[in-house]
C-alpha positions as CSV (number, residue, x, y, z in Angstrom):
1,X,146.6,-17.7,158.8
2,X,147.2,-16.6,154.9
3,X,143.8,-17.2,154.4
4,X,142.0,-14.9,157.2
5,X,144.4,-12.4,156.1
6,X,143.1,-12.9,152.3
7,X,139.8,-12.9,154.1
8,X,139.8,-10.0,155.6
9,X,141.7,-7.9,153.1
10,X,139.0,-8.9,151.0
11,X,136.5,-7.2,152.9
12,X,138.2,-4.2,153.9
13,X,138.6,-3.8,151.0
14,X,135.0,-3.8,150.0
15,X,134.3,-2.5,152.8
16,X,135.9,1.0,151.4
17,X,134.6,0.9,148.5
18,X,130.5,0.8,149.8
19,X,131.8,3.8,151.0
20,X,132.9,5.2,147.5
21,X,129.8,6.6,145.8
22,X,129.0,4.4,142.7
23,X,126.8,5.5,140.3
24,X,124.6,2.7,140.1
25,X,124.5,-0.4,142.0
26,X,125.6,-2.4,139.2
27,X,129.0,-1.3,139.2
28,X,129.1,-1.9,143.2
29,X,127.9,-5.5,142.6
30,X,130.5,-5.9,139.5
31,X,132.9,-5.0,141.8
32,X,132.0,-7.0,144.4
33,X,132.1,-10.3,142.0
34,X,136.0,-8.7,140.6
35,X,137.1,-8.8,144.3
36,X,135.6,-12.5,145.0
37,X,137.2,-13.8,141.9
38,X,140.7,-12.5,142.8
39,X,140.3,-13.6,146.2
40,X,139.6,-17.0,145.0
41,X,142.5,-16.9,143.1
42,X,144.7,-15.8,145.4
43,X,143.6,-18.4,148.0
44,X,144.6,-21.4,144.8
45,X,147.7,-19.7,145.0
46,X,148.2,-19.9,148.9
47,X,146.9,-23.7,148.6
48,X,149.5,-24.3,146.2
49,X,152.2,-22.5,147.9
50,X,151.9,-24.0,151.3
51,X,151.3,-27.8,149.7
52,X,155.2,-27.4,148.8
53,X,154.4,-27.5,145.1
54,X,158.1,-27.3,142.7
55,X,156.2,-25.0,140.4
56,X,155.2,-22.3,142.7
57,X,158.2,-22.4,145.0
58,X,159.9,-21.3,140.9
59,X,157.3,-19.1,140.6
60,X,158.0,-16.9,143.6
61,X,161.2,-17.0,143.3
62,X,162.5,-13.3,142.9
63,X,163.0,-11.8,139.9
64,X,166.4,-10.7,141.0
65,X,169.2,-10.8,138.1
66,X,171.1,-13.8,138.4
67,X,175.1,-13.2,138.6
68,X,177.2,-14.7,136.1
69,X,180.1,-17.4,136.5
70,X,182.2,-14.2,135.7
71,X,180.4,-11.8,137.8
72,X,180.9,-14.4,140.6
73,X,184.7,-14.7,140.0
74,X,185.6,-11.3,140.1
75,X,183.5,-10.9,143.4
76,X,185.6,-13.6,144.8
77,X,188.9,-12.7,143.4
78,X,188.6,-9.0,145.1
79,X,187.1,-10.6,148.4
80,X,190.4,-12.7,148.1
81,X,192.8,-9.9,147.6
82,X,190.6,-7.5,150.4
83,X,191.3,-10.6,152.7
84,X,195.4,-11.0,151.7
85,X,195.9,-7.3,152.3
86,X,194.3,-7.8,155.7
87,X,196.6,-10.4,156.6
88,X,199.6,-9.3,155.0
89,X,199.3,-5.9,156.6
90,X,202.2,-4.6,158.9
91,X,199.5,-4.1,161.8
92,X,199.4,-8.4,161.8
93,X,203.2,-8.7,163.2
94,X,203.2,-9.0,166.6
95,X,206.4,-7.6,166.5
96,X,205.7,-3.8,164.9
97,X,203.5,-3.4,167.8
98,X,206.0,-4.1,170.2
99,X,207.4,-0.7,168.7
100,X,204.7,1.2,169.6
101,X,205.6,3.3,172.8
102,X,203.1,6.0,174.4
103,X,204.3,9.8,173.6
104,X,205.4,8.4,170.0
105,X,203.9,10.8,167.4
106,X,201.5,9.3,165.3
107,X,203.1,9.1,162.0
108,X,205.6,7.3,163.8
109,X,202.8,5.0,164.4
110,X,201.2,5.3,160.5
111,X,205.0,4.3,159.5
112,X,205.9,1.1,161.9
113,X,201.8,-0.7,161.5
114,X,200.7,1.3,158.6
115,X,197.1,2.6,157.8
116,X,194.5,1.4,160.3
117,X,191.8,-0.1,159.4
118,X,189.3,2.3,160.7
119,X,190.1,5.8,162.4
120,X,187.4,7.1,164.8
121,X,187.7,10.9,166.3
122,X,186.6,10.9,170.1
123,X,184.6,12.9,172.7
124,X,186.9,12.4,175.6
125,X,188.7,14.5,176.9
126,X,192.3,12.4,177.0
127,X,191.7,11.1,173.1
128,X,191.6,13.4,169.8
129,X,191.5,10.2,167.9
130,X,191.7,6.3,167.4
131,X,193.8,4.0,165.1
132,X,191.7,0.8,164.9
133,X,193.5,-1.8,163.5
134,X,191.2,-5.3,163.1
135,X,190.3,-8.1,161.0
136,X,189.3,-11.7,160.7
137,X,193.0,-13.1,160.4
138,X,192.4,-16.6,160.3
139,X,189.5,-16.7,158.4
140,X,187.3,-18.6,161.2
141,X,185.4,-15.4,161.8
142,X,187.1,-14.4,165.2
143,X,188.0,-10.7,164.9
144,X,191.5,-10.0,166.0
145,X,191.7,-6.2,167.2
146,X,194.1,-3.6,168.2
147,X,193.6,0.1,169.4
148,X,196.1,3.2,169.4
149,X,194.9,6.4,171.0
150,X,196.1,9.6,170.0
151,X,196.1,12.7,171.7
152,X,197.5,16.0,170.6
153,X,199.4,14.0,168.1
154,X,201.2,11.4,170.6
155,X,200.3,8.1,171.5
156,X,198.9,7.9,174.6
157,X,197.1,4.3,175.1
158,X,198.4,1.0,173.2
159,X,195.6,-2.0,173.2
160,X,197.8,-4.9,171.5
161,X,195.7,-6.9,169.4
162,X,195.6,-10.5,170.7
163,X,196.6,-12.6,167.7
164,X,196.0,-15.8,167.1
165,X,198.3,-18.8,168.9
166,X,201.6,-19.6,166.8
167,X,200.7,-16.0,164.7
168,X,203.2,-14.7,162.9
């Protein structure tokens, strides 16, 4: 499959330049031979990559920078902390949201389960905006989420997040 689409790279390609105006013919024929020569050596390479050969699985290979032992530590040192914060948050006691009554005004709310993870403004009519409170508590990649709505400054819908059995 590589191959045909060398192949026929290869000739569109030559095929737009017979359509460039060359000089003399011996430029189109040099040209000609350039293109067949890297075509041959890009089907070696193809040959070689698809035979599973060590050396050109290194040589394509991305030329990415490579992170350091350190780099890599502080990455997952602040993933650690972004992860404790999550689950140390007020918003993961299933008691705080028991708090949580409809008319309460929303710093009420900010003050009992603290800053939500995510606050989205809303279209509907019943909803100014909403308190999104999620995260992956238990670190098994099940999102655990809770919802307050907030209209006019009062609490009008609670979704209690559904924690996790013997939560905290």
């Amino acid at each position: 499959m590589k191959r045909n689409s060398l192949i026929f790279g290869a000739v569109a390609l030559c095929f737009s330049l017979s359509q460039m105006e060359a000089s003399t013919g011996a430029e189109l024929i040099s040209l000609v031979k350039e293109l067949e020569a890297k075509v041959a050596q890009l089907e070696e390479r193809v040959s070689v990559l698809e035979s599973g050969n060590e050396d050109a699985t290194a040589a394509t290979k991305s030329n990415a920078p490579v992170m350091t032992a350190e780099e890599w530590e502080e990455k997952v040192q602040a993933e650690v902390k972004k992860i404790t914060r999550q689950v140390e948050a007020d918003w993961t006691v299933a008691s705080k949201w028991e708090l949580i009554e409809v008319k309460m005004a929303e710093e009420e709310v900010l003050e009992i389960l603290g800053k939500p993870t995510r606050r989205k403004f809303s279209v509907r009519k019943d909803t100014d905006e909403r308190f999104i409170y999620e995260g992956d508590l238990t670190g098994e990649g099940a999102l655990v989420e809770g919802e307050i709505r907030i209209y006019k400054g009062k609490v009008t819908r609670i979704d209690t997040p559904e924690f996790p059995a013997n939560w905290k």
